[in-house]
C-alpha angles and dihedrals in degrees: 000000000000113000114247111243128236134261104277131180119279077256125035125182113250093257086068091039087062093029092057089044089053088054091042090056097053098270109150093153128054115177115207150150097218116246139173095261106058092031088125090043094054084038093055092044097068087040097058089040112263123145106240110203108191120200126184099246128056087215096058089048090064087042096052095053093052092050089050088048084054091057111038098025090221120105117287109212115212118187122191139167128246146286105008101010081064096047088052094048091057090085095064089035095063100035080053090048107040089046085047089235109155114249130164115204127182128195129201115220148184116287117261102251084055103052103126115017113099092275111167104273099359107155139159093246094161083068099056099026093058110057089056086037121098079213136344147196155169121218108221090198147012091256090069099044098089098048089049095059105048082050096052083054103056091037086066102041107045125075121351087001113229150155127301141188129209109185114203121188111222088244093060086049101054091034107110105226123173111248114286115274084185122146086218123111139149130210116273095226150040118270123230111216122197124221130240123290090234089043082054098049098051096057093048091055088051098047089040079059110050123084098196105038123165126185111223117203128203142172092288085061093054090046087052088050081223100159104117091040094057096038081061095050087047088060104035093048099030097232123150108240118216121199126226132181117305080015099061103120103006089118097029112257076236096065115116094240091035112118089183128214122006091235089078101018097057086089089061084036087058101037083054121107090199125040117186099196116201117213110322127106125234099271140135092296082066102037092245104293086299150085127025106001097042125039124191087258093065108116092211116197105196117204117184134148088232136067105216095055097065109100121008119146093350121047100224109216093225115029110189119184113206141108104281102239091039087053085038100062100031082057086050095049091052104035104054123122089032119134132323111258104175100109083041083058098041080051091049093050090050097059088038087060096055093074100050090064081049089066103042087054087065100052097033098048082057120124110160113110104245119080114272104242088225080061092054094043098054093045088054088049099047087039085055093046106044084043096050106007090220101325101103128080115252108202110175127175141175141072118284090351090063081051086065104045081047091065101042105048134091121215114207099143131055121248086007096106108063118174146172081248087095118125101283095035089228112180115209089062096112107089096032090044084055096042081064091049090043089053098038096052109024094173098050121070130246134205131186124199107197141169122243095245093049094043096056095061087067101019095125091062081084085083093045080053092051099045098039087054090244104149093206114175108209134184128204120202090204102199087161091238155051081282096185085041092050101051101045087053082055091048098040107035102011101242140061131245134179084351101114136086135184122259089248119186103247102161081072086050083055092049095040087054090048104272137114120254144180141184108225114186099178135052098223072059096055102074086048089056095043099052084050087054095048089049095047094091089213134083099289127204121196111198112194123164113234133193110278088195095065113087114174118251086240100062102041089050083053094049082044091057089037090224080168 
């Protein structure tokens, strides 16, 4: 159910007209760098009762929306000035827009009489921000601005979700209008739309057939909030389910026909004969549709709530176009009572556990005396198990050193497992990612495990953290480079430029902006340090210099494969 809003004047400015649809439509949380252009938005927001978390670079604001979108599923809103605020804010927008996660961003910009000429920050932002935008608009007067935003919510929402832009001039936000008597609306919430019977059908007859199935989630599935509605096909059908991306821990990695994450579970995903994938396409998280994870002899059942992401570089057998949960629990209802799958499940979970050893070896055949960042990687995820048992968010971000926190954590909750293996693959998300969680859940903790180098494009957001009351851990595997970087130059070229950084203190950036932080050289040091940070009550950094000669199997096998 909508929130009422609040008593307002006969005549409010534009920035309250937005600010009270945005309410309307379900908004609590608006992420910004202030600017001249959106002061009476932001203005309006506090006075219709949204929370406005600022951060101290445009491009964090976006990011943090998105990374509040990925845990909640529900829109993240963005506002930014002008000019250059915009320009900073595209890179959000399009990680937002290419991985079909619903953001709302809205731009400030010159007022109308001064377009073109020569007017500080005046730029054509419709031009660049359209052709990344699921839809976009710019609102001419104050009249139209209502209407524009309820419409930029439920374009984002509804469907494939994506990115939007709604564009404001500073004059329609200052201009004083009476409350809308329109006729327009829009509906509140996404619609769920069913497949066909004979699409439905089909899929059933593959899956009856195959004697090795496996579900594969994606992000679509997460979108759909379609986790009870898969774990059900999984019993009913007796499929093993395996979790990717937006979708880790939609359906918990405990659950008895969870495989868990796709790191591990690509082995069962490959020894398969039938793959019903739920909602992803066929892109580099699954190699394409092809080896080694898919063989010719596949039979692929596609579900996806769009049509035009069906196929791609791999033609699926069965395509099936429907929203995910609504697919999921139509196939449940028909296909009860089918064959029994358990010794096909043991036999999944067996493959599944021989990665995890993999793994291990690589971390516990270390001898270098720095600490291995795998090691790193697997304390923070067992020290943020045994604390929350699932219920904290786990942000990492990085190159290898997000490999390895891939591998070691567990997903149980939705929304609760954010990571730099969004759409665009854009490093720096970590802080601002967290900063959404942060927002989005208040009472739960957070904690981000980042490389240096990825670290250091949002570090400041430590102080947004600090001054916003958002106690983030965070944990920096401080390699002292662009470690992934470092090592394909090596590889490629044989030797490294512009790759290194220096082994800067930032656990003393984290105190000077208000935080607590700490050095820590040893792992056996490592739990100690965590438990202070997460009693610090303030945002908490943990430094602690990692091995720049260790790079994951994984990733080297990927560079090997060249899936970029």
């Amino acid at each position: 159910m909508a929130p009422t809003e609040p008593d307002r004047p006969v005549t409010v400015h534009g920035g309250r007209l937005v600010a009270d649809r945005l309410r309307a439509g379900g908004v609590e949380v608006v992420f910004t760098l202030p600017g001249g252009h959106i002061v009476e938005l932001l203005h309006g927001c506090e006075e219709a009762g949204l929370r406005v978390v600022d951060v101290r670079h445009e491009g964090s604001a976006t990011l943090a929306a998105l990374g509040y979108a990925l845990a909640t599923g529900h829109p993240g809103v963005a506002a930014v000035t002008a000019g250059p605020g915009f320009t900073n804010a595209l890179t959000g927008l399009a990680d937002a827009a290419l991985g079909n996660a619903p953001l709302v961003l809205i731009g400030g910009r010159t007022v109308l009489r001064r377009r073109g000429r020569g007017a500080v920050q005046d730029l054509d932002q419709m031009a660049m921000a359209a052709p990344i935008s699921k839809w976009a608009a710019a609102a001419q007067d104050a009249g139209s601005v209502e209407r524009l935003t309820d419409e930029a919510l439920h374009r984002a929402r509804s469907g494939r979700p994506g990115a939007v832009y709604l564009e404001v001039p500073h004059d329609v936000f200052m201009a004083r209008t009476p409350a809308s008597g329109g006729v327009w609306g829009f509906p509140t919430a996404a619609s769920h739309p069913a497949a066909s019977p004979t699409e439905l059908e089909r899929a059933l007859e593959a899956l009856r057939r195959a004697e090795r199935p496996v579900a594969l989630a994606g992000s679509g599935a997460f979108w759909s909030g379609a986790g009870e509605e898969i774990a059900r096909l999984c019993e009913s059908l007796q499929i093993p389910l395996v979790t990717t991306s937006a979708a880790r821990g939609l359906v918990p990695d405990s659950h008895e026909w969870c495989l868990g994450s796709f790191v591990h579970a690509g082995i069962a995903v490959a020894q398969a004969d039938c793959v019903l994938v739920l909602g992803s396409a066929f892109n580099a998280n699954l190699v394409y549709g092809g080896p080694p994870l898919f063989s010719e002899e596949h039979v692929l059942i596609q579900v996806d709530i769009a049509a035009e992401e069906l196929g791609g570089n791999r033609r699926p057998d069965v395509a099936v176009q429907g929203d995910v949960g609504r697919v999921a629990a139509d196939l449940a209802d028909a296909g009860s009572g089918g064959r029994d799958r358990r010794d096909w499940l043991l036999q999944a979970r067996e493959l599944t556990a021989l990665s995890r050893p993999t793994w291990d070896a690589q971390v516990d055949e270390h001898a270098g005396p720095l600490v291995h960042p795998g090691a790193l990687a697997r304390e923070v995820c067992a020290w943020a198990r045994d604390t929350w048992s699932g219920a904290a968010t786990l942000v990492t971000d990085g190159g290898d050193s997000l490999t390895w926190a891939l591998a070691y954590a567990e997903a149980e909750r939705p929304g609760h497992l954010l990571s730099t293996t969004t759409a665009l693959g854009t490093l720096g998300v970590g802080l601002p990612f967290a900063l959404g969680a942060a927002a989005a859940r208040p009472s739960e903790p957070v904690v981000l495990l980042t490389g240096d180098g990825a670290f250091g494009l949002s570090a400041m957001e430590m102080d947004s953290a600090a001054r916003q009351g958002f106690p983030i851990i965070v944990v920096v595997a401080n390699n002292g480079g662009w470690g992934d970087v470092r090592h394909h130059q090596r590889a490629a070229v044989g030797r490294e430029t512009a790759s290194h950084l220096a082994v800067s203190r930032y656990d003393l950036l984290a105190e000077a902006l208000g935080g607590h932080g700490e050095r820590v050289d040893t792992v056996a040091d490592l739990r100690p340090a965590l438990d202070r940070a997460a009693a610090a009550g303030v945002p908490a950094l943990v430094d602690v210099p990692t091995d720049p000669e260790v790079l994951s199997a994984l990733l080297r096998a990927m560079m090997s494969i060249g899936i970029m």
